[in-house]
VEXDREN-2710 file (C-alpha; in Angstrom, 1 decimal):
% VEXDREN-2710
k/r/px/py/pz
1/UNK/39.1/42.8/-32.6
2/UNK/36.1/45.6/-31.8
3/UNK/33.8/46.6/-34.1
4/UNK/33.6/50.6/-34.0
5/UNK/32.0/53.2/-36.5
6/UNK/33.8/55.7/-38.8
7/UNK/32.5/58.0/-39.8
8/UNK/34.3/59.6/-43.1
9/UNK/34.6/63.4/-43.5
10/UNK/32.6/63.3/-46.9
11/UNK/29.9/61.2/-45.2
12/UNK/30.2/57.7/-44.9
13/UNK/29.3/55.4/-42.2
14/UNK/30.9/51.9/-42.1
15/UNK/31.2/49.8/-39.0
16/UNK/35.1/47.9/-39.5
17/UNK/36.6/45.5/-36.9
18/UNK/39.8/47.0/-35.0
19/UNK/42.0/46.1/-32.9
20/UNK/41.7/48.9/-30.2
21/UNK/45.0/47.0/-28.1
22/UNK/46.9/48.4/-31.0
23/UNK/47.3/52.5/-31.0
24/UNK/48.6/52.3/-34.6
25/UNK/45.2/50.6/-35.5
26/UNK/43.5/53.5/-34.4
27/UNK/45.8/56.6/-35.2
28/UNK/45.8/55.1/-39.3
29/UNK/41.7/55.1/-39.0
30/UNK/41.4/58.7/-37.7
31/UNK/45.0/60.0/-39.7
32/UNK/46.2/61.3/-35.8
33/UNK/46.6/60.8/-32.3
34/UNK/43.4/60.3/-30.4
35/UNK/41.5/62.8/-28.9
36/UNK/37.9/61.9/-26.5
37/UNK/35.0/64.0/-27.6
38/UNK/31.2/64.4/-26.0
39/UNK/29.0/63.7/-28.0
40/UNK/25.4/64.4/-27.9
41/UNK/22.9/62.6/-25.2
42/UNK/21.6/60.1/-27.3
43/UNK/24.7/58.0/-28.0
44/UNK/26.5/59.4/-24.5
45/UNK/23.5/58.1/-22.7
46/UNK/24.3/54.7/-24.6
47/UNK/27.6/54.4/-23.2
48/UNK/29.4/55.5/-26.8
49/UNK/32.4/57.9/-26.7
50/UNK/33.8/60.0/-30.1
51/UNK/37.4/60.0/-31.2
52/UNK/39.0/62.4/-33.0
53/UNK/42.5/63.8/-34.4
54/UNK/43.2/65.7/-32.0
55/UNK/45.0/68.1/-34.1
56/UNK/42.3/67.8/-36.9
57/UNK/40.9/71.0/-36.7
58/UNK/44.7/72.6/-37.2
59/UNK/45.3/70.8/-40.3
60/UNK/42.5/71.1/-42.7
61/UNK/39.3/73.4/-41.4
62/UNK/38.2/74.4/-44.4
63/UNK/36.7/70.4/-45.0
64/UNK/34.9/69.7/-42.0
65/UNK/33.2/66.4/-41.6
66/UNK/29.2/66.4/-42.3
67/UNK/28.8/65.1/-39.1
68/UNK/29.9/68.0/-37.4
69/UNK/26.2/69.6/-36.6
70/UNK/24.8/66.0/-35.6
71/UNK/27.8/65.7/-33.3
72/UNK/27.4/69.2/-32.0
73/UNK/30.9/70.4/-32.9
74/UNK/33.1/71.6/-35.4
75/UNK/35.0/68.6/-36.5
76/UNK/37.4/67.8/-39.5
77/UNK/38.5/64.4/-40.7
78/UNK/37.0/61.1/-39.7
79/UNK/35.1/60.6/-36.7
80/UNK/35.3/57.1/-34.5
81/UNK/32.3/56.4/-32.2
82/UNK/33.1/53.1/-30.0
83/UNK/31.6/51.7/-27.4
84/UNK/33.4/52.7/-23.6
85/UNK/33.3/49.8/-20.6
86/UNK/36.0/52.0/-19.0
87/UNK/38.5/51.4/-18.9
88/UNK/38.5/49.5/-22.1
89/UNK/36.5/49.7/-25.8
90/UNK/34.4/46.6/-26.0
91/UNK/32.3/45.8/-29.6
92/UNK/29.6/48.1/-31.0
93/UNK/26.3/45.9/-30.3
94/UNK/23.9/44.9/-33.0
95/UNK/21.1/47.7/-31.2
96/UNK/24.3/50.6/-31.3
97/UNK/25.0/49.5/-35.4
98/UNK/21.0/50.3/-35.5
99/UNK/21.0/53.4/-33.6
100/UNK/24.0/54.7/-35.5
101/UNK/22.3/53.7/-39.1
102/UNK/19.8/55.3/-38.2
103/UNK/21.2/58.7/-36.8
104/UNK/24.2/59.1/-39.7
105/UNK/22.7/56.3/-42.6
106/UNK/25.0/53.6/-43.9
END
């Protein structure tokens, strides 16, 4: 299990263990197939990457995530941020849980 961050369309961080192995796992968090965003230079810098539906902007634009300006883009349902050790997602660390807290609250 990994410990990743989603965060929820209305604005909502929480920080649940997933088994990233499992594509299902990952596809019921973010309601979609799995799209790699950039995000902005203070969490790319840290080694995090963003996943997305990668159809999410097709299927509901008119309620985009809160996150979008923090994140840089326009962006509609949840929003994963996990930790990349390419080619695999490894656990969130106790400083990226901080970092994140403090960027998008709890």
């Amino acid at each position: 299990m990994t410990r990743v961050c989603v965060l929820a369309p209305e604005g909502k961080a929480s920080y649940p263990d997933v088994n990233v192995e499992d594509p299902h796992a990952m596809h019921e968090l973010l309601h979609g197939y799995m799209e790699l965003i950039p995000l902005p230079a203070p969490l790319a810098d840290k080694g995090l990457v963003g996943l997305v539906d990668e159809e999410g902007l097709f299927k509901d634009p008119i309620m985009p995530n809160v996150y979008s300006r923090a994140l840089g883009q326009p962006l509609v349902g949840p929003v994963i941020i996990a930790r990349s050790d390419p080619p695999e997602f490894v656990d969130l660390t106790d400083a990226d849980v901080l970092l994140l807290s403090q960027i998008f609250g709890r």
